[in-house]
Structure formats: structure tokens, C-alpha cells
N, C-alpha and C positions, 0 to 999 in steps of 0.2 A: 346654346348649341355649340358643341366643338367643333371647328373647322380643319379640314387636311386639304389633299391634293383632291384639284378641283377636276381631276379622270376618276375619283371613286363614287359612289353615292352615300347620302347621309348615313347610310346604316352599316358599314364597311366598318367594323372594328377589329374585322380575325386577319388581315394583311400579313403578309409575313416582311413587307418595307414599310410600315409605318414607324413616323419617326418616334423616337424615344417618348419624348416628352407628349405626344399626343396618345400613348400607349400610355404613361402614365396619369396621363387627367382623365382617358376611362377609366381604367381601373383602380383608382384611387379615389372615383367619387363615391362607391359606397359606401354607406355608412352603417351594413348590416352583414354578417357572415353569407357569404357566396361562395361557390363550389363551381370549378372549371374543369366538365371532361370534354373531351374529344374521343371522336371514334379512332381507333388504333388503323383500321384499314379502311377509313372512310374514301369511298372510290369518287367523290367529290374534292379531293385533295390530294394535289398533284404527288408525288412520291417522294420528290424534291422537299419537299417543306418538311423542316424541322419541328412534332406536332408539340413532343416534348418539350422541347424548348420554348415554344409561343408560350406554352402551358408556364413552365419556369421563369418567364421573364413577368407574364401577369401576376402569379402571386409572388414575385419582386417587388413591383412595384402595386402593388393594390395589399393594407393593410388586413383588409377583413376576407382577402382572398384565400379560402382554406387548403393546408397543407394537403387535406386528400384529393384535391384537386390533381387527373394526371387524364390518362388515356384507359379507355375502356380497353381492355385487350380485347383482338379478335371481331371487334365490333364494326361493321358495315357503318354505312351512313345511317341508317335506320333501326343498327341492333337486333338485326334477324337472328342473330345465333344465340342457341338458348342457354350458353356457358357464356356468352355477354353479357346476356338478358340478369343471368345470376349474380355476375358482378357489377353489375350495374344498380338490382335491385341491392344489394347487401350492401357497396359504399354510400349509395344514398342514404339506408337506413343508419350507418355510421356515423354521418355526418348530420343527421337528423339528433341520432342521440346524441354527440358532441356541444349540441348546441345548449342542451343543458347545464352540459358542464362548462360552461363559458371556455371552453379551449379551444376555440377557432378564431 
């Protein structure tokens, strides 16, 4: 079990003050191509937070963390909107075929 600051709970890994190197032993333990979105307007995430960035620093440091890993545009916490919906459906399927092609 990875440990951090003992004011988060075990399952605390989207922080936006976690330190470096505990950012990097999540995202570097897998060992199988993973894909990291976030909702672009998720109203569970303060405004302040940099989503982009979280997103760019995990596939930094996490090897099998795929390039189309970003932010859903548009997208609520939930993906109500059905031009999110779309792109959500279509990168998924992107990075599904991807997988064939060992380029993730």
C-alpha cells in the first residue's frame, strides 16, 4: 500500500498537492496501457485546479499512461452532454484500437 499524508484517505490519488514521487509510484505501477480523462467542466473540481496538467504530469510519469489521455471537452462530472458523450465514445474507441497497434 502506498502511503501519503495521513489528512487524505487510502484512495486519494487525483490531489492536486501530492507529492512528486507518490504521484509517481501510482502511476508508474502499471504495467498495462491505461488512459486518463477528466471531465473538462466537472463541477466536483474546484476551478482552481489545473485538470490539464494533473493529466500531463500522470502520463509523465506513468510509462503505459496513454498519449490520448486528456479532458473530455464539455463534460460534466457525469457526461451529460451528448457532444461529450461523443467524444468520449470515439476516444475510447481510439485508444481501444490503439491497443492493437502496440502504440500506447
Amino acid at each position: 500500500m502506498l502511503k501519503h499524508s495521513p489528512n487524505r484517505g487510502d484512495d486519494d490519488y487525483f490531489s492536486t498537492d501530492l507529492d512528486a514521487d507518490f504521484v509517481s509510484k501510482v502511476w508508474s505501477r502499471f504495467d498495462k496501457p491505461v488512459m486518463a480523462l477528466h471531465s473538462g467542466e466537472d463541477e466536483f473540481v474546484p476551478p482552481h485546479v489545473d485538470k490539464q496538467g494533473l493529466i500531463e504530469k500522470w502520463t509523465a510519469v506513468g510509462k503505459h499512461v496513454s498519449p490520448l489521455s486528456g479532458l473530455i471537452p464539455g463534460a460534466s462530472h457525469t457526461v451529460d452532454a451528448p457532444e461529450a458523450q461523443d467524444w468520449l465514445a470515439n476516444r475510447v474507441a481510439e485508444f481501444i484500437s490503439s491497443l492493437g497497434e502496440g502504440s500506447v
